[in-house]
Each structure stands twice: as structure tokens, then as C-alpha cells.
N, C-alpha and C positions, 0 to 999 in steps of 0.2 A: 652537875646540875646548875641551874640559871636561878639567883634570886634576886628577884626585884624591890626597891625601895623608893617607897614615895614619902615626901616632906612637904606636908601642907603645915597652913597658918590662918588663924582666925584670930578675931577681935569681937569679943560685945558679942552681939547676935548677927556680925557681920557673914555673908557665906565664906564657905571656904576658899582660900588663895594656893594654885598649884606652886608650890617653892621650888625643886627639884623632883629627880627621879634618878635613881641609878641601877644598875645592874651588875653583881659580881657570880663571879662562877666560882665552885666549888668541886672539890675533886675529892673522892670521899677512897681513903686507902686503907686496905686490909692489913696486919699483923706484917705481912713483909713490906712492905711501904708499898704496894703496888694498888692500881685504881682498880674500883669494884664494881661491876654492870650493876647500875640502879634496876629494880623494876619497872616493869613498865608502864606506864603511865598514861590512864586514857582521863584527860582532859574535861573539867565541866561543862556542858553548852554554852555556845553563845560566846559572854565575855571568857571564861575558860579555855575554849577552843582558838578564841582570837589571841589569848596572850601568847598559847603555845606555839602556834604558828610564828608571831611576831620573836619569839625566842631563836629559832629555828633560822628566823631569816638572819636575824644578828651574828648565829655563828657563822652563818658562811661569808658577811660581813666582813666579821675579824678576821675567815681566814684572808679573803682576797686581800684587805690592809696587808693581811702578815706577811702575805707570802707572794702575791702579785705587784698590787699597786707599788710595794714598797721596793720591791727586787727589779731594780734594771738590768734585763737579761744582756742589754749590748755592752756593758761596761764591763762586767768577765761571760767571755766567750767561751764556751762549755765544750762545743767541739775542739778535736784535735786533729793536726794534719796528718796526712794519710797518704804513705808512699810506702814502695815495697822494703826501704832500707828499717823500717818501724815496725812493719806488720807483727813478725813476732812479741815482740814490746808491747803494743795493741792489745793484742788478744789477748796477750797472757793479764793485764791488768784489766780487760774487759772480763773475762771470767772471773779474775779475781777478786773484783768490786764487789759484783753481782755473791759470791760467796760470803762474803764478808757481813752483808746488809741480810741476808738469809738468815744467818749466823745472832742477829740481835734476837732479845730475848723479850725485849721490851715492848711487845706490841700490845696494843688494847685494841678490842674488840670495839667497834663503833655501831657493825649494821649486819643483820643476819638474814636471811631468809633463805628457806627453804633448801637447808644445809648450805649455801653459798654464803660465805663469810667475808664481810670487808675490816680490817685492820688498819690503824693507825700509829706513829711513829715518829715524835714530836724530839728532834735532837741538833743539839747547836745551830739553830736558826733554819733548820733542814727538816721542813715536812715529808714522810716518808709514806705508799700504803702499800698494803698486800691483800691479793682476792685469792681466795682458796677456795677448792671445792673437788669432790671425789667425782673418778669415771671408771663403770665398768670396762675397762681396754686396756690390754698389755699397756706397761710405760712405754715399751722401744718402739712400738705402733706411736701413742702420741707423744713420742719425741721426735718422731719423722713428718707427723705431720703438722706439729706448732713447728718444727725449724724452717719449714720454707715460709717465709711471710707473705709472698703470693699468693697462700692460701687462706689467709686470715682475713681477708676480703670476704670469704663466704659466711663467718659468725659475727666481726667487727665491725659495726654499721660507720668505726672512724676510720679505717683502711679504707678511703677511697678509689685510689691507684695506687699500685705497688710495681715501682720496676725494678728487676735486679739489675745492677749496675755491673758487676762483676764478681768473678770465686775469685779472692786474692790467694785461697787456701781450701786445702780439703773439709775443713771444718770451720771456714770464717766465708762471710759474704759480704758483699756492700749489696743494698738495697736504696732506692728512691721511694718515700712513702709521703701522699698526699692525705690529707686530714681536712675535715668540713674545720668553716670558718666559727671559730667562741662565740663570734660577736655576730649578730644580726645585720645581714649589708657587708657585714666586715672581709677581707682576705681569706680565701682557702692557706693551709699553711701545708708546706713542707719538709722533711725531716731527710738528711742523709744520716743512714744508719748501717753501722756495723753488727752483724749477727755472729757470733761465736757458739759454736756447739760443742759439747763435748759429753761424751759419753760416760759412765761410771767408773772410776778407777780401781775401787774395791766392791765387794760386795758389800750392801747396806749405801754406797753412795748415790746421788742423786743422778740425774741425766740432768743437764743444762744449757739452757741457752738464752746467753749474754746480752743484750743489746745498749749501743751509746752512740752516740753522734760523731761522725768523721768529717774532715772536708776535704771537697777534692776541687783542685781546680778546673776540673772537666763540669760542675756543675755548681758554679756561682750563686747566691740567693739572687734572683731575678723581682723585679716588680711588680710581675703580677702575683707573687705568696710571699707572706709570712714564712721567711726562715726560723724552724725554730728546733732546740734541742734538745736531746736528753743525755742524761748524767750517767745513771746505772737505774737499768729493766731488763726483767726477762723473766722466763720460766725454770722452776724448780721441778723437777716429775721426778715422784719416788715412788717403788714399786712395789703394793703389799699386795697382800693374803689374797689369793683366787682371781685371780687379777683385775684386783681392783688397784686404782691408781690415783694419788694423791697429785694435785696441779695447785701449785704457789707463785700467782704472779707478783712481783716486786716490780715498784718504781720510785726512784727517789727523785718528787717533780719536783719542774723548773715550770719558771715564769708560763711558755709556754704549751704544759702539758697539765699542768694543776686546773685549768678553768674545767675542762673535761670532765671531772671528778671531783671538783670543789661541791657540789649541789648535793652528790649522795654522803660523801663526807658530816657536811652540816644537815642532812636528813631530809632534803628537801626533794628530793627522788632515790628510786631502785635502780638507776638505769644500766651500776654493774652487774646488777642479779641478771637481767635480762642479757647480756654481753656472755656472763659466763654462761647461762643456762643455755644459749644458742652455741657455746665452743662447745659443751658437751655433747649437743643435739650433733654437732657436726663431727666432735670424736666419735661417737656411736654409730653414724649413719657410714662413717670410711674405715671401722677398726678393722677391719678385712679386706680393704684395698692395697693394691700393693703401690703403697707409700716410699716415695723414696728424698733424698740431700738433692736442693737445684744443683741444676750447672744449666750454664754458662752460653747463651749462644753465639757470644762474643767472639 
């Protein structure tokens, strides 16, 4: 929570002099050192409603200082190169990222609605979030149909084009994925991205599919987009009772994938509820198609 401090001054019957004003936040933690969902807090009219708003904007403020303005993404390059003598190497640390960041225990709850849940993940200088939410559909249904990212065009209003570049692998793909521009006026952006899939190893394991930034020399950052990358994304699907199914997206943004998310983050929109609440619209509407892994018309 946000609390504010003002420092005025007076003389005599002089009016009062604005001194200062500060703002510090507060993190209020339970018996295990862990933070605690405040109540919620509906705001007094008027000046009330205007302070909270102006709170609201200041987090998303600090984030972009923390983790945009501050981060120059071209001074380390986030993709890795990508030829057939690596691919195994690839994959295996693109699942294995994506596992590991799964695996943190540390997430706090930021923003909820209507069981779709967004999480945050504030670690060595590394903003991290995760959307989760339940779907009536076998998992292996939607693990077929979040692995091809051609299809994610139909719920992701950010998938603007998606081309599959090539199957390097039974279970890994290159894709070319276009994304509307952050900024007003500003570049569309593009992302060359590795998808790794992989199925459950044991019972109780998850189905997953990996995603990070590769380059290839067959497709250069060109002028007319934003090149931009990602680190470790993807989806987690675990498969419970009656088949219902549990979907945990994971990303650990970068400069260029944080503005997208920064605004729901600091509460200043829903616009993941509305992202997730359309994937499910769109698992539900194909949980009986017969779904299948792209290939390749290369």
C-alpha cells in the first residue's frame, strides 16, 4: 500500500506553504515473511477517488523507471543463435528455464477477476508474471491447441501475424510473431521465437510449452519493426479431476514485452482477464476438434 506525506509551513496568520510531499510503499507480511492481499479498498469521492487513481498511475511509473526506461535491451542481447549443431542444447535449456521459473514459490497475487488470476515476481532486478485460470478440456486437447502459435491469433489481440518459420524438431518449432506497436505512431514489433513442447514424463507432470527468442540469419531485425525478445514464456497445463484443466502462463519480461502488461500490473486496466477469458472461449469452442503439432510446409 501507498502512503502519502505532506509537509507544510506557516507563520503568524500567514496561509499555509506547500514544503514537500512524499510517497512510500509499504508491504505488510504475514507470520512467514510473505506479503498479504490488503482489502479492498473502495476510495472516498472526489479528492479520494483522485488520490487513488494518481497512486495507481505512480506504480506503473516505477515500474517502467525499474524495468524499461532503465533496461537497455541492445546492450545484452537476449536471443541466441540458432543452427542445427545447438538445437538440442536449445530446447533442452528452453524447457528447462520455463520449469524452473514455474517451480518459484514466491508469487504474489496482484489482480484477480472472475477466477482469472494475475501474479507477480519481483527477483534480482527480474520482473517476472503468471496468468492462470481453469478450462473445462481435457489438458492433451489444450496442449495441442496453445502449441501451435498460429493459432493464438484467434484469442491474442497481440499475435498479429504468426509464421512458422520451420519444425527444427518433433517437438520444437521456429515461429515469426508480429505484435501491435507500445507506443502510439510507434513500430510494430517482431519476435523470432522458439516453441518447445513436451509432453508429461510421469503421471501428475505437467504438459509444456517453452518459448524464448532465437536468431536466424535468414531473418534479420529489418527497419520497418522493433526487434524484440523474450527470455523464458510459456505454458504450464496440468490435468485435474473431470477434466478440468489448469493453464499457467509464465513470462519473465524484457524491456520489450513488459509495456504490454505493465498497466494491468500497476491496476490501471484488465486487459489480461479479457486475453485469458477469450483463450478459454477459444479452448471451449475447439475442445473437440481434432487438434493437432504444425508442420512444416517448407
Amino acid at each position: 500500500m501507498e502512503v502519502g506525506v505532506c509537509a507544510e509551513a506557516y507563520q503568524g496568520g500567514e496561509p499555509l506553504r506547500h514544503i514537500n510531499t512524499a510517497f512510500m510503499t509499504f508491504e505488510v507480511l504475514d507470520n512467514d515473511r510473505k506479503p498479504c492481499t490488503l482489502p479492498r479498498i473502495r476510495p472516498e469521492p472526489v479528492d479520494g477517488k483522485r488520490r487513488f487513481q494518481e497512486a495507481i498511475a505512480r506504480k506503473k511509473i516505477r515500474l517502467d523507471r525499474k524495468y524499461i526506461i532503465s533496461c537497455k535491451q541492445s546492450e545484452v542481447p537476449l536471443s541466441v543463435p540458432w543452427d542445427p549443431s545447438n538445437q538440442m542444447y536449445l530446447s533442452y535449456n528452453n524447457v528447462s528455464a520455463l520449469k524452473m521459473l514455474a517451480a518459484r514459490t514466491n508469487w504474489v497475487l496482484t489482480s484477480e477477476k472472475n477466477k482469472v488470476s494475475l501474479y507477480t515476481l519481483e527477483e534480482n532486478q527480474m520482473l517476472c508474471f503468471k496468468v492462470e485460470t481453469h478450462v473445462a478440456v481435457a489438458a492433451e486437447q489444450v496442449f495441442l491447441l496453445l502449441s501451435d502459435l498460429r493459432r493464438r491469433k484467434a484469442w491474442d489481440h497481440h499475435y498479429q501475424y504468426v509464421k512458422l518459420i520451420t519444425d527444427s524438431h518433433e517437438d520444437d518449432t521456429i515461429y515469426r510473431v508480429v505484435t501491435p506497436s507500445v507506443t502510439k505512431g510507434g513500430k510494430v514489433q517482431d519476435f523470432i521465437l522458439l516453441a518447445s513442447r513436451r509432453r508429461p514424463c510421469d503421471s501428475g507432470d505437467p504438459y509444456m510449452i517453452a518459448l524464448r527468442s532465437v536468431t536466424l540469419p535468414a531473418y534479420p531485425p529489418t527497419e520497418d519493426y522493433n526487434r524484440g525478445e523474450v527470455l523464458c514464456a510459456g505454458f504450464s497445463i496440468w490435468e485435474e479431476e473431470n477434466s478440468f484443466t489448469k493453464i499457467s502462463y509464465y513470462n519473465q519480461a524484457t524491456p520489450g514485452v513488459l509495456p504490454y502488461i505493465s498497466t494491468d500490473i500497476a491496476g490501471l486496466s484488465s486487459s489480461f482477464y479479457c486475453t485469458f477469458a477469450s483463450c478459454s472461449a477459444f479452448l471451449e469452442e475447439n475442445k473437440d476438434s481434432l487438434a493437432s503439432l504444425p508442420t512444416s510446409t517448407l
